[in-house]
N, C-alpha and C positions, 0 to 999 in steps of 0.2 A: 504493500500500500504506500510504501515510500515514493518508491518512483512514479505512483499516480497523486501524488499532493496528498496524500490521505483524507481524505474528501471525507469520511467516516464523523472523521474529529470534529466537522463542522455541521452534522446533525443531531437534532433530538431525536432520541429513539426510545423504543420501549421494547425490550427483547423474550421471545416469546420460546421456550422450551418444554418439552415433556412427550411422555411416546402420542398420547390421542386429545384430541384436542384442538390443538395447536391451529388450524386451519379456523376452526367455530370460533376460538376465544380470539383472532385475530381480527376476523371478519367482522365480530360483535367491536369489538373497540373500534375499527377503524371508522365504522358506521357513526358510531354515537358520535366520535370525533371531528364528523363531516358535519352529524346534527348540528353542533356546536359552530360551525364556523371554519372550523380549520382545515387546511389542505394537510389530506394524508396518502404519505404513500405506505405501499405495502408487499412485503417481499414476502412470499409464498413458496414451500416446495411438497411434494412433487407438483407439475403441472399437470392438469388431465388430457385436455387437446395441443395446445403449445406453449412452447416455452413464454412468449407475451404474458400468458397469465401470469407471471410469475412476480412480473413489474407491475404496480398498478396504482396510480395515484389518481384518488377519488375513484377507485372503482372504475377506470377505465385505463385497460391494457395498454401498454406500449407499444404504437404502431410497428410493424415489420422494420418500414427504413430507418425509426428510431434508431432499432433493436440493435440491428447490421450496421449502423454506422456507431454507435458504441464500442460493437463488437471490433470495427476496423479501428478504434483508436484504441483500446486495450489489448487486443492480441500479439500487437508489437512490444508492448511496456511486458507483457505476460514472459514473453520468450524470454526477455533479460534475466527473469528468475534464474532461471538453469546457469545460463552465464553466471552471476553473482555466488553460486554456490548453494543456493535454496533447494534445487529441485526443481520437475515440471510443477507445475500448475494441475491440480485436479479440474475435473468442470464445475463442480460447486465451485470450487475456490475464485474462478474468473466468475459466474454467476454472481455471486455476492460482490465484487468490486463493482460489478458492472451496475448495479444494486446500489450500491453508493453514490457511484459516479451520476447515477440518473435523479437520483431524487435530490443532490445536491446542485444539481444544473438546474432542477426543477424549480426550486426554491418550496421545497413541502415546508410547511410548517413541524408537521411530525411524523416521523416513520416508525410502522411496526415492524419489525425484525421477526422475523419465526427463525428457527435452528433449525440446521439439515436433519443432522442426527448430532445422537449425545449432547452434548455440551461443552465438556470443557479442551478436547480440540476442535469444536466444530469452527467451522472459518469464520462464521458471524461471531463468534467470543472476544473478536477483536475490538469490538466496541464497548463505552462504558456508556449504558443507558442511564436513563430517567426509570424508569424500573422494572426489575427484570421476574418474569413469571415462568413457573415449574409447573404445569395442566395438574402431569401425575404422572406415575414408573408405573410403567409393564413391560410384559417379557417381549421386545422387538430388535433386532438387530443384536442380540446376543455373542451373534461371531464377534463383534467389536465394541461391544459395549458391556459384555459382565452375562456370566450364565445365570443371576440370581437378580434380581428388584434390588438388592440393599446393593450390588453392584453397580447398577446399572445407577440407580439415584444417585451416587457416588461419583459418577461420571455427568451427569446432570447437574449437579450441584456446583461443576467447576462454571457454571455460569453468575455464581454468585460474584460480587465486587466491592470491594472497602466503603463501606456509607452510602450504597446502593440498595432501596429496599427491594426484598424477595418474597415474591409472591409464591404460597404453593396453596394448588387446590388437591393435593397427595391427603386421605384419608387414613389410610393406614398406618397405626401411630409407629410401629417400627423403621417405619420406610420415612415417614414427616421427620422424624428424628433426627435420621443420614441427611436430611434437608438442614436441619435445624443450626445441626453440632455443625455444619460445614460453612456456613453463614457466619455462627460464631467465628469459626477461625479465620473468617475473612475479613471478620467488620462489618458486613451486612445485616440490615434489620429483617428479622424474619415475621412473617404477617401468615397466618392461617387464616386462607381466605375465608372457611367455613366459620371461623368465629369474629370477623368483620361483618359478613354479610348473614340475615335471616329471612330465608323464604318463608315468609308468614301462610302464605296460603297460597294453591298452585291449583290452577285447572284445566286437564289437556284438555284440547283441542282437533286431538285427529293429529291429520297429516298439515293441519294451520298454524301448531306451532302449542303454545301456553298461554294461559292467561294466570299473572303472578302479581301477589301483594310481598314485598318484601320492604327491609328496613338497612341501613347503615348507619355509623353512626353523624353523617350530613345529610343520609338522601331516603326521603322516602316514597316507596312507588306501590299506588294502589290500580288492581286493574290492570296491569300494565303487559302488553302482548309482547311477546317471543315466537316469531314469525319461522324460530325452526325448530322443527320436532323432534321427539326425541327425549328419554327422559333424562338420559347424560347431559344431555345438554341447559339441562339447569344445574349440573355441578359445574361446566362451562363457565353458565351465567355468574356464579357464585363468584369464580375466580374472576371475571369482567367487571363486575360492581364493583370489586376491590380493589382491584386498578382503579377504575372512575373516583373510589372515595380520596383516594392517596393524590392523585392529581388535583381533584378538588381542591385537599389542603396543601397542595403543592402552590397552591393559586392557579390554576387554570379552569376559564368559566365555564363552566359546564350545569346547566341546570336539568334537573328532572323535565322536563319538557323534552329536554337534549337525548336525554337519556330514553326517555318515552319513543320518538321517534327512530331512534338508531336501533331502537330493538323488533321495532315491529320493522325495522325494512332491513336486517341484518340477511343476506342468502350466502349458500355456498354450494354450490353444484356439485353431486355427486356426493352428498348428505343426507342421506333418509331422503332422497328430490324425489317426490312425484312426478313422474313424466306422461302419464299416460291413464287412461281410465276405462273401464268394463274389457277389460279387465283391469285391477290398479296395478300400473307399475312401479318399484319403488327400485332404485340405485343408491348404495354407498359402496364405497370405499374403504370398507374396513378388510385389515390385510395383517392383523394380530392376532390372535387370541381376545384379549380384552375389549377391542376393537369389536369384534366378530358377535361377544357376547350383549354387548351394550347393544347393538343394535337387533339383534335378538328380542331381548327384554325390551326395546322398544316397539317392536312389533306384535307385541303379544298383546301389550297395553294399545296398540290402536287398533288393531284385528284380533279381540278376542275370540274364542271358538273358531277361528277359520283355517283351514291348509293354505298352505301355499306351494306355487312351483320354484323352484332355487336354482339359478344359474349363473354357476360358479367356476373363477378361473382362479387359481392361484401362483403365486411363483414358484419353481422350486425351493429357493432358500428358507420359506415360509415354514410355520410350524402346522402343516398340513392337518394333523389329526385333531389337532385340536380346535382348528378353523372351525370344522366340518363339525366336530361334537357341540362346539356351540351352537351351530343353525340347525339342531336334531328335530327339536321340536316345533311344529307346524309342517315340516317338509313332507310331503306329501309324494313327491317328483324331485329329485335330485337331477340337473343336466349340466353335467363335469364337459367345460371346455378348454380350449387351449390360449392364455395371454400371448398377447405378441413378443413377439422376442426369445435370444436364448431362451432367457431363465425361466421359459415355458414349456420347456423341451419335454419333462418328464410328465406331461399333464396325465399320459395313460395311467399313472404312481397314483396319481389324483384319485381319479377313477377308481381304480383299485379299495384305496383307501373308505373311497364313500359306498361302495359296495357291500363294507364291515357293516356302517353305521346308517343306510337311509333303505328303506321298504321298496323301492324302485330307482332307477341307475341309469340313465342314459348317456353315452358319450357320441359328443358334437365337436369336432376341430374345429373348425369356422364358427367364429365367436357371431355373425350374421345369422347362421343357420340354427346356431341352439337358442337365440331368439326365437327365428318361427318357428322353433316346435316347443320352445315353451308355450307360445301361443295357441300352439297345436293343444297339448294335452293339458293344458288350462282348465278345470270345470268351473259351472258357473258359481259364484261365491267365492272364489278362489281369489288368490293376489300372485304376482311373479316379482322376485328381490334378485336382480343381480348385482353380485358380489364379486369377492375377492383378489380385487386389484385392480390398481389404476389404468395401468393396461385392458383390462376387458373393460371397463366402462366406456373407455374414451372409443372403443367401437361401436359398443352397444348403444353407449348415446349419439354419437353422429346418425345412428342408424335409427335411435328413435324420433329424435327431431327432427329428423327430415334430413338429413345434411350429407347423409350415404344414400349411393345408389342400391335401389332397392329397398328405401326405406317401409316399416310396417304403417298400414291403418290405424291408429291406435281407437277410431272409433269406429270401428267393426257393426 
């Protein structure tokens, strides 16, 4: 970052960490932050259709020639890495300069930071935020980050920074602790967002999101909509409010109005998204274990009593068995396909595996095709959830919104 002026140093940021989350509790700040007044930008990873998503200030991608001509002014400054003795460049690692470079030309007001993976090498740890948030630890990237939760928070925690407050929405007191104790040894103020913020009273809504009374010790919101589903998604919230209160007394004006507005128009594609109806379609992106399960028990709570058809692609490095034991319940129709790319290679393993754990099995290569025979063997009252990686959404949604050739009818 030296040799690009380290552009970093001249933004306010707010740095966003932890394995699930990350994406909701991004999208929820940045929103409320636009209610407010201010220009935000927001660096996002993975991206689902292209990279663009990744850059986005106020919620609108960074055009292509943008993109390309960043990229043609840091790919040269990147190569001198190796020269200097650093090493190559990962592509995260040019990602996030480029990240910098954009919102500081921009002139945002404030940027949310999300972490790639881990924390305390991830390449955005380079920054000293305005304050930095830990969602919660579960078991994801294991190869690199700790075979155990109290490892892997360990690694997360190196996001913590001297008189920088740290937000965790981590519940599990063993695991909040490795937060806690790591804070201390940094100088960081540690804030459990769960005892900042109280959901006084909560009422889904389906697939429209919640309607929530809750309190802080500055802000209180009666009434107030959460336009994304999902019941994780008020531990999200919890950790969002907590950010809002700490800026608050940071001085920055944000009023419950602010706050009101940013939540009802908070989205994230490929979130619990509805895309489609008779049948209901629903897409996420969950590609963990905990990920897998959360959205699970979300769907139980907005289609009680119903089966559903499940089409699933996952990576190989992925913790397969346990993906699949998560979404047991309601499947009805398991249809095992293939994500793009290598790390899709082993999908028949997939297959395999979901064969142990689901009453019927179908395998589909072409992530197009185990769409239409989900459609196919859909009955009526049923719903269809494709899952397990960013990868198969980013087909299956071109494909449901019109965007691939061959797109389906969704109103059949």
């Amino acid at each position: 970052m030296d040799i690009l002026g380290n552009p970093h140093e001249r933004l306010i940021m707010i740095h966003v960490a932890g394995t699930n989350g990350k994406g909701s509790v991004t999208a929820m700040v940045s929103q409320i932050l636009m209610a407010a007044g201010f220009r935000v930008g927001a660096f996002t990873s993975p991206h689902l259709h292209c990279y663009s998503e990744r850059f986005q200030i106020d919620r609108q991608m960074i055009s292509e020639v943008e993109l390309w001509e960043l990229i043609g002014r840091v790919a040269p400054e990147a190569a001198k890495s190796s020269e200097l003795g650093y090493g190559n460049l990962t592509e995260f690692e040019i990602l996030t300069a480029l990240a910098f470079i954009y919102f500081e030309s921009q002139n945002v007001d404030i940027a949310v930071i999300e972490a790639g993976m881990g924390g305390i090498f991830d390449s955005t740890n380079i920054i000293t935020p305005l304050i930095s948030v830990i969602t919660n630890v579960g078991l994801d990237h294991v190869e690199y980050l700790g075979k155990d939760r109290i490892s892997i928070a360990r690694n997360k925690a190196g996001i913590a920074k001297p008189g920088i407050p740290l937000v965790s929405g981590e519940r599990d007191p063993m695991v909040a602790e490795v937060l806690q104790e790591q804070a201390r040894k940094t100088g960081a103020s540690f804030y459990k967002a769960w005892e900042m913020v109280k959901i006084e009273r909560e009422q889904s809504l389906g697939t429209e999101g919640f309607r929530v009374d809750f309190a802080t010790p500055g802000l209180t919101g009666r009434g107030i909509n959460l336009a994304m589903p999902g019941r994780f998604q008020l531990e999200n919230l919890i950790s969002v409010l907590a950010v809002i209160e700490l800026l608050c007394q940071a001085g920055y004006a944000i009023s419950m109005q602010n706050v009101a507005s940013g939540l009802a128009e908070a989205a994230l594609p490929g979130r619990l998204e509805l895309v489609g109806r008779n049948p209901d379609v629903i897409l996420d992106a969950a590609h963990n274990p905990e990920g897998a399960r959360s959205v699970a028990g979300a769907l139980e709570e907005i289609y009680p009593g119903k089966n559903r058809v499940l089409i699933v692609g996952i990576l190989d490095d992925k913790d397969v068995p346990a993906i699949l034991e998560s979404l047991r319940c309601q499947t009805r129709v398991c249809i095992v396909t293939r994500p793009d790319g290598p790390r899709g290679s082993n999908w028949q393993q997939c297959r395999q595996e979901a064969e142990r754990i689901f009453p019927l099995v179908i395998g589909v290569e072409s992530i197009e095709d185990a769409v239409k025979k989900g459609f196919e063997v859909a009955k009526p009252g049923e719903y269809l959830l494709i899952t397990g990686s960013f990868m198969t959404l980013d087909r299956a949604r071109r494909m449901l919104m019109g965007t691939w050739h061959g797109a389906v009818n969704l109103n059949r």
